[in-house]
C-alpha positions as CSV (number, residue, x, y, z in Angstrom):
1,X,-0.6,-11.7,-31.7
2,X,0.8,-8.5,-31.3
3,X,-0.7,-6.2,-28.2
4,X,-0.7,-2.7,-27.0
5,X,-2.5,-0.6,-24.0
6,X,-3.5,2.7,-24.1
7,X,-5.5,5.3,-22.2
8,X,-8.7,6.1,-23.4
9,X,-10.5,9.3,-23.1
10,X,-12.7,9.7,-19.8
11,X,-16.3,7.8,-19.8
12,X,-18.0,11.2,-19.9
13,X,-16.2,11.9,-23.2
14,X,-18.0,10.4,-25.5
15,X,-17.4,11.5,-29.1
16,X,-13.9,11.5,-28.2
17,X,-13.5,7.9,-27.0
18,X,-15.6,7.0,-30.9
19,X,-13.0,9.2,-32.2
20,X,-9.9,7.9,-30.4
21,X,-10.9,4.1,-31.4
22,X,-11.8,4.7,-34.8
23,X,-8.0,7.1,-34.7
24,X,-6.4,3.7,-33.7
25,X,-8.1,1.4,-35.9
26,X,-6.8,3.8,-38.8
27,X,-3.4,3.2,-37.1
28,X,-3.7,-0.4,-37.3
29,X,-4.7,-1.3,-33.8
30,X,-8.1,-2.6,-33.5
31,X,-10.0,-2.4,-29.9
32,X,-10.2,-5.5,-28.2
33,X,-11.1,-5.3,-24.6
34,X,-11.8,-1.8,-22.4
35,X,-10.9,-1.6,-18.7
36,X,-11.5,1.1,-16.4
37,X,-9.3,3.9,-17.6
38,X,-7.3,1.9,-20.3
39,X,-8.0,0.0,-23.7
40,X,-6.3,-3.1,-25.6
41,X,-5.6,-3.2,-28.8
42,X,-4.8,-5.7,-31.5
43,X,-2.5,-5.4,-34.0
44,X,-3.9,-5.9,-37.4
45,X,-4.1,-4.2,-41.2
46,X,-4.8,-0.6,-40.6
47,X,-9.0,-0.2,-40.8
48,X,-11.9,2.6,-41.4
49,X,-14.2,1.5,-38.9
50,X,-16.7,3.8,-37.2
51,X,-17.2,3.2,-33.6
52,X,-20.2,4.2,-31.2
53,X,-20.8,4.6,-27.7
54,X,-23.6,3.0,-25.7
55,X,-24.2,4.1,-22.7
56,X,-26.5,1.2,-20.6
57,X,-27.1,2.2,-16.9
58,X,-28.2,0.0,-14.2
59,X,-28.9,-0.5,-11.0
60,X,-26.7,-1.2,-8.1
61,X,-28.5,-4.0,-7.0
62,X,-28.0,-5.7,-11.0
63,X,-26.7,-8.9,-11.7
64,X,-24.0,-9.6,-13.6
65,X,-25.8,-10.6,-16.4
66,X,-28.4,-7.6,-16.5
67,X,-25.5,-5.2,-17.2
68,X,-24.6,-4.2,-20.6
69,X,-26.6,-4.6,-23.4
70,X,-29.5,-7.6,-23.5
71,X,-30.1,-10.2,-26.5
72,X,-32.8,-8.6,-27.7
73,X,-30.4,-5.0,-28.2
74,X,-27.5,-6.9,-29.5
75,X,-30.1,-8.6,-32.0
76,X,-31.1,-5.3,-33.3
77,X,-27.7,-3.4,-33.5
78,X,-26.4,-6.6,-35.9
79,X,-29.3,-6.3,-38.1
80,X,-28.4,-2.5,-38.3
81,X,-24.7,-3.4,-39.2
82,X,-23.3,-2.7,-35.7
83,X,-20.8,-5.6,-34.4
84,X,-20.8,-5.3,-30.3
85,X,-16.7,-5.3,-29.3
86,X,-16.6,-4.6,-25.6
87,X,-17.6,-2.8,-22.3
88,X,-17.0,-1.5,-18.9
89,X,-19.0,-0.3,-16.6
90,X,-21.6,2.1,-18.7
91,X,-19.7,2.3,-21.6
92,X,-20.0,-0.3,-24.6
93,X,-18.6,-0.2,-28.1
94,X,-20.0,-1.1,-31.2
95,X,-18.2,-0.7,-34.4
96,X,-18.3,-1.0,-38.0
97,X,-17.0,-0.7,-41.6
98,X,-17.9,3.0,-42.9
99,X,-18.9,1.3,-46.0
100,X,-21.1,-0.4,-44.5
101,X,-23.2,3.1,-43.7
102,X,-24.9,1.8,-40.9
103,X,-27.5,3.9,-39.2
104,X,-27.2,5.8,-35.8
105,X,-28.2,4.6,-33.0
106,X,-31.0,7.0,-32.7
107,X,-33.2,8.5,-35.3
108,X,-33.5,12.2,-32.8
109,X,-30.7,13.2,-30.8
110,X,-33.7,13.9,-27.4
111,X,-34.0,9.7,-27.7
112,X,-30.5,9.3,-26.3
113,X,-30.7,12.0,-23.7
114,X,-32.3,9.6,-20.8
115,X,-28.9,7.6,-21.1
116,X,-26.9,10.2,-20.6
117,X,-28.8,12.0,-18.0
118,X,-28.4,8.7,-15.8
119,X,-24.9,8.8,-16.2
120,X,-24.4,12.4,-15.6
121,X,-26.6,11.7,-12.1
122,X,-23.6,8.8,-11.7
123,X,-20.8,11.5,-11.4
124,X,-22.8,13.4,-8.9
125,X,-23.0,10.8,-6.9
126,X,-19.8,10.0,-7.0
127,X,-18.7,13.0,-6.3
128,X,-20.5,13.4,-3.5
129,X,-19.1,10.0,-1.9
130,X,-15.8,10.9,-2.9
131,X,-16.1,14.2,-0.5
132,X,-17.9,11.9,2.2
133,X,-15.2,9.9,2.5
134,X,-12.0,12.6,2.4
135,X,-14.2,14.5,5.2
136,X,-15.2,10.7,6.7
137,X,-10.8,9.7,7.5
138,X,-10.1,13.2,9.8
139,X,-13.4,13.4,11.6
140,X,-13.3,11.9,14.8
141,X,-15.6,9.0,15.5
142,X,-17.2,11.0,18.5
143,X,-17.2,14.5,18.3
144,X,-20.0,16.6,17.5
145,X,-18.1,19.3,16.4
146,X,-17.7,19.1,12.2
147,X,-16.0,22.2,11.9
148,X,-12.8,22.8,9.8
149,X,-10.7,23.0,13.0
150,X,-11.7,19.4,13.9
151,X,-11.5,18.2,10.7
152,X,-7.6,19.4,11.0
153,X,-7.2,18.6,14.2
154,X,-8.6,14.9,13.3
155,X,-6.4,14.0,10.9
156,X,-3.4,14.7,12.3
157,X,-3.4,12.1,14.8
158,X,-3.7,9.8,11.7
159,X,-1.0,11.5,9.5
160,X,1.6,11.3,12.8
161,X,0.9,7.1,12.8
162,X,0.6,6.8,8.8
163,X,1.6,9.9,6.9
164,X,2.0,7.8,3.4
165,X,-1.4,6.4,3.5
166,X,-2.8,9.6,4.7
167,X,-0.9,11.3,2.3
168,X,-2.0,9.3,-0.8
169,X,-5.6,8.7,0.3
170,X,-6.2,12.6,0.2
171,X,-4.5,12.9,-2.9
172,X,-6.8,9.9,-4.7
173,X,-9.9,12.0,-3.1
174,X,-8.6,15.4,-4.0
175,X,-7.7,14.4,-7.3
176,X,-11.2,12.5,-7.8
177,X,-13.6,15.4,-6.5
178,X,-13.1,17.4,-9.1
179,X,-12.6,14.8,-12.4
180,X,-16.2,13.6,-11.4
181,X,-17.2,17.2,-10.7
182,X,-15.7,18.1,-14.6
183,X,-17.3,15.0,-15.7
184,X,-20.6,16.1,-14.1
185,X,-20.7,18.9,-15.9
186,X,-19.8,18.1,-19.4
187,X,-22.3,15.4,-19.2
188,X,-24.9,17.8,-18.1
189,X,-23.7,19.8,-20.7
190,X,-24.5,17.2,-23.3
191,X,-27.8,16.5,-21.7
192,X,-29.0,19.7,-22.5
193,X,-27.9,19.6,-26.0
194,X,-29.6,16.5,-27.1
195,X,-32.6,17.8,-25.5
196,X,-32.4,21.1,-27.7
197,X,-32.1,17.9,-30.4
198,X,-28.1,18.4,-31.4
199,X,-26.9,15.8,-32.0
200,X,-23.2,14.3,-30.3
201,X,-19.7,15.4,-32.5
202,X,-18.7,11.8,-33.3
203,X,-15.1,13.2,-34.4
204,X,-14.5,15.8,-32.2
205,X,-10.8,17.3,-31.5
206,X,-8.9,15.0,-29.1
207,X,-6.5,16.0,-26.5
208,X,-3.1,15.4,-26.7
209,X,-3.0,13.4,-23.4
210,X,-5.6,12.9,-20.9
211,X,-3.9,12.4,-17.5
212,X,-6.9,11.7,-15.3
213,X,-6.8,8.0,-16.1
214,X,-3.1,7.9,-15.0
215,X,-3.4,9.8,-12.2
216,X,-6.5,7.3,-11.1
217,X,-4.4,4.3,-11.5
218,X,-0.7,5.9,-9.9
219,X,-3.0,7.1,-6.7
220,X,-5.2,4.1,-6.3
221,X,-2.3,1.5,-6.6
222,X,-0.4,4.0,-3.9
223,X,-3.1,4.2,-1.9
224,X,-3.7,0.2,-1.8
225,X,0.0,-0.3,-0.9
226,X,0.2,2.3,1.8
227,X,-2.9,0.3,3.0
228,X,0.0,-2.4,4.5
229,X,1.9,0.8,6.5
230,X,-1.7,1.2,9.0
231,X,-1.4,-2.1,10.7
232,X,1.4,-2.2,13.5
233,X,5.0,-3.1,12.9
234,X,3.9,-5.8,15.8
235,X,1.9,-6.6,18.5
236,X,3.2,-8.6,22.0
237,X,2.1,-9.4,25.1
238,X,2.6,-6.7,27.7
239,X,5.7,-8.1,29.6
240,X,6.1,-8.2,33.3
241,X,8.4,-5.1,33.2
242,X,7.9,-2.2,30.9
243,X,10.5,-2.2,28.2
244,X,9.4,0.9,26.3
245,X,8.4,4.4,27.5
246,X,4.7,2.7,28.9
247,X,4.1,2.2,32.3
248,X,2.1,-0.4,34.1
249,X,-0.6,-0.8,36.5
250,X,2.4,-2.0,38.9
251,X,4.0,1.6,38.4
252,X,0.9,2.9,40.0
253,X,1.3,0.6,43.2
254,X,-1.8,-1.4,41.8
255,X,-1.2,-5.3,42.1
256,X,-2.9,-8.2,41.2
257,X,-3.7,-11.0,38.2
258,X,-3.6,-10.2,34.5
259,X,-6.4,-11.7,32.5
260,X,-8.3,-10.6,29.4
261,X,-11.4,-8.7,29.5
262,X,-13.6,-11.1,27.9
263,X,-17.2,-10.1,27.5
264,X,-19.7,-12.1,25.2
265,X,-17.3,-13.7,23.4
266,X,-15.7,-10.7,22.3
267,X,-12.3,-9.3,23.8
268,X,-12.2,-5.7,24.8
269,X,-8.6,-5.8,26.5
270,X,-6.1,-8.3,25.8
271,X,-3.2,-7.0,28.0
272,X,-0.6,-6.3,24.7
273,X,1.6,-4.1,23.4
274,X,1.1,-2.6,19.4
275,X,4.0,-0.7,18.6
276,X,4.0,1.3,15.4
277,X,7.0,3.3,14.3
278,X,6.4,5.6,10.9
279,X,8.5,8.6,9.0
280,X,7.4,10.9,11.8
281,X,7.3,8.4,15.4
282,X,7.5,6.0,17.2
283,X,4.2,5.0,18.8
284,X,3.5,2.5,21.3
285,X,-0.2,1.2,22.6
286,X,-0.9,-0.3,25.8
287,X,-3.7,-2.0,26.8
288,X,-3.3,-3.8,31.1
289,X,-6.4,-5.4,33.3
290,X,-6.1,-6.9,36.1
291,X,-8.0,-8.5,38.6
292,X,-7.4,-6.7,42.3
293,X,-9.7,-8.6,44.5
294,X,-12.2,-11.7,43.8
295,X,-15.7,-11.0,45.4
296,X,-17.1,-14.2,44.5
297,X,-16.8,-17.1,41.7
298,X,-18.9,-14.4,39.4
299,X,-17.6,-11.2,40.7
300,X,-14.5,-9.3,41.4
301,X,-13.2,-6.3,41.3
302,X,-10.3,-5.1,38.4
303,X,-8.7,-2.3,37.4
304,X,-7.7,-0.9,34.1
305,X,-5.0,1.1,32.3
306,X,-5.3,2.2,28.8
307,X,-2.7,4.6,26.9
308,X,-0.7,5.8,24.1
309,X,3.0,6.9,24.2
310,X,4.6,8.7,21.1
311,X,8.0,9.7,20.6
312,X,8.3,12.0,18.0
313,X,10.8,12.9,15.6
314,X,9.9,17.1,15.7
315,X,9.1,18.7,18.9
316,X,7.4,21.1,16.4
317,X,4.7,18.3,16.2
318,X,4.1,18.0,19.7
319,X,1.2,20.5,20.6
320,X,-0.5,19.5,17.4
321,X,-0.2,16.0,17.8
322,X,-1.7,16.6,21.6
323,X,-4.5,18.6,20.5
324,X,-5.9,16.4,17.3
325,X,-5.8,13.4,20.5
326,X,-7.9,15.3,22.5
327,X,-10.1,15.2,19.4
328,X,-10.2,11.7,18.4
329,X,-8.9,9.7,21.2
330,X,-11.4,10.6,23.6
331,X,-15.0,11.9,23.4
332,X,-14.3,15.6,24.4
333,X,-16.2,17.8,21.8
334,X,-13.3,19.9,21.0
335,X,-10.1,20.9,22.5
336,X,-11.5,24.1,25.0
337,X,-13.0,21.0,27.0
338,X,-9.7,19.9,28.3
339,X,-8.0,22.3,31.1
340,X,-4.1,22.6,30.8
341,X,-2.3,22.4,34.4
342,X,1.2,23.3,35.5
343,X,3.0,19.6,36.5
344,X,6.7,20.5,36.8
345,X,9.3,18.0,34.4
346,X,6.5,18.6,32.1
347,X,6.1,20.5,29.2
348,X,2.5,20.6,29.1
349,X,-0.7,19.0,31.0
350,X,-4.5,19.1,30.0
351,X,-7.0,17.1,31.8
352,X,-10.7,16.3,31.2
353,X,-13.3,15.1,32.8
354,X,-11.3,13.6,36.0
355,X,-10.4,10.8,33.4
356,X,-8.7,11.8,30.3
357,X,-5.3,13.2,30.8
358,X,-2.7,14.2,27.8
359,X,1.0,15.6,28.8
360,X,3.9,16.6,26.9
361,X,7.6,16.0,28.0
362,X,10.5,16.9,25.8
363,X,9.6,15.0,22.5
364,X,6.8,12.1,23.7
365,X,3.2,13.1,24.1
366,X,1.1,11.2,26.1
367,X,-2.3,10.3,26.2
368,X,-3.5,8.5,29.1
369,X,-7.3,7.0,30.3
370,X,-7.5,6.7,33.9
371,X,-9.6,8.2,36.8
372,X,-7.6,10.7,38.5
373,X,-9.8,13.0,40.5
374,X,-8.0,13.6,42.9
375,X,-4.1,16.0,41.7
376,X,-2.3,13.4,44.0
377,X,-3.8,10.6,41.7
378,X,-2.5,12.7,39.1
379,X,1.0,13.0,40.4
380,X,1.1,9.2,40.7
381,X,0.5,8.6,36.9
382,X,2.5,11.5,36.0
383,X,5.3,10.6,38.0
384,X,5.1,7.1,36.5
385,X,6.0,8.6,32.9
386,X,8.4,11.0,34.0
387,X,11.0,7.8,35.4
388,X,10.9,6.1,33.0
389,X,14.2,6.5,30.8
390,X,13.9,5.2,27.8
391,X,16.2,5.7,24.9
């Protein structure tokens, strides 16, 4: 049997998905099954069929089997002449012969207006979580300050490590804000006019092409394969000698035994390498504790280094990239918490807090988490990165 897919009109347009299946059924090509944003179709002897729109809300919470239309409401369609053919989501499709001159659905236009209005209060909604969660990936985790800057200054520490995910996933959200807010409002629309009891145009004009659906799908499938690009290209154990642009604990003068920091179960530093290299860097993540002294069989003293090296492939990049990691690597509120001081071989210094410390040198930034209240204890880990030739 002969099949074909097409897009259908948007959920929110109603008379125009009735019109665009009863179009194809003229054509020859019956409806079959309705996905998400596209339809199939059978291929059969060209047919006048009328087709009508259902909308059926439900909860979030509903089973399976409490969406769509119940016995009871399939019971009564048949015994009006209506044959159910398929649904998705809110949307099912009933269809029959025009000879058959089957009533509407409903007998005053204001009866099907609480259908609609549920689905209109859907697009909101969605709407609304869409812009959560374009906002949600370039805040940073701690900060208190949800300004534009931060927003900005959050993602690009994100876009540096995986600009085609971060790339795609604003596009799918940018794209999606505003079909849900369009869809909001033409459903709104509609509300209001089968409360003033006009009825819905079951044949209205139809678009040549309606692109939302296909910009849905290209974006979503993007988005899910750029997923793959976050994870890091791999992960090893921290070797005994550094054999990136990194330093170790040892580099400081600190000795002792490596072991994993292991508390309730869970392990908060595993002594490993993640090295990431995108379009735009190179990026390696270090992670080193080690045990300087034993106290006793329960306690000891340890000591911990923690910090990110990128080499980049713009300089231009640089400052940017050191400010958005002042944002979302550490928990400074914004940027004006960190002091900038001069440290010779090095582009730029900012410290905060006697703990966080981010540099600049030539093309690699550096973000580093370490006590260093003291400017010799600076010097040390400074001096650290700046011997290291890597290339």
């Amino acid at each position: 049997m002969k099949k074909k897919y097409a897009f259908h009109p948007s959920d929110y347009a109603i008379g125009e998905t009735e019109k665009f299946y009863s179009d194809m059924a003229a054509k020859g090509w019956i409806l079959e099954k309705r996905h998400g944003s596209s339809s199939c179709f059978k291929k059969a002897e060209p047919q006048k069929l009328r087709y009508r729109v259902e909308v059926i809300p439900y909860s979030i919470f509903a089973k399976e089997e409490e969406k769509g239309p119940s016995g009871e409401q399939l019971s009564l369609f048949r015994e009006c002449g209506w044959k159910y053919v398929t649904g998705s989501d809110f949307i099912h499709i009933f269809s029959t012969k025009i000879e058959n001159d089957a009533p509407e659905f409903y007998m005053q236009p204001e009866q099907q207006a609480p259908t609609i209005k549920k689905m209109r209060n859907r697009y909101i909604l969605r709407c609304l979580l869409y812009l959560l969660a374009f906002f949600f990936y370039g805040f940073p985790i701690f900060s208190r300050d949800f300004s534009l800057l931060s927003f900005v200054n959050g993602s690009i520490a994100f876009f540096v490590d995986n600009p085609i995910f971060t790339i795609t996933y604003y596009l799918f959200f940018i794209s999606n804000i505003p079909i849900n807010l369009i869809g909001f409002i033409k459903l709104n629309k509609l509300y209001y006019q089968l409360k003033n009891g006009i009825p819905i145009d079951h044949s209205p004009k139809l678009k040549r092409f309606n692109i939302a659906p296909l910009l849905f799908d290209i974006l979503l499938i993007a988005c899910l394969i750029s997923i793959f690009t976050i994870f890091p290209n791999k992960t090893y154990p921290l070797p005994t000698e550094s054999s990136g642009p990194y330093i170790l604990l040892s580099d400081l003068g600190v000795e002792g035994t490596r072991e994993d920091w292991v508390s309730g179960g869970m392990i908060y530093i595993d002594n490993e390498v993640e090295y990431h290299n995108s379009l735009i860097t190179e990026h390696w993540y270090c992670e080193e504790h080690i045990i300087t002294r034993q106290i006793s069989d329960n306690a000891y003293e340890f000591d911990i280094l923690s910090h990110d090296v990128y080499r980049l492939n713009s300089k231009n990049l640089c400052i940017p990239l050191a400010k958005s990691l002042m944002i979302c690597r550490t928990r400074a509120d914004s940027t004006s918490d960190f002091m900038e001081v001069e440290v010779s071989d090095f582009d730029h210094v900012w410290t905060y807090d006697d703990y966080w410390l981010i540099a600049i040198k030539d093309d690699y930034v550096y973000c580093i988490g370490r006590p260093h209240e003291s400017g010799e204890e600076l010097m040390i880990i400074l001096q650290a990165f700046a011997e290291k030739n890597y290339a």
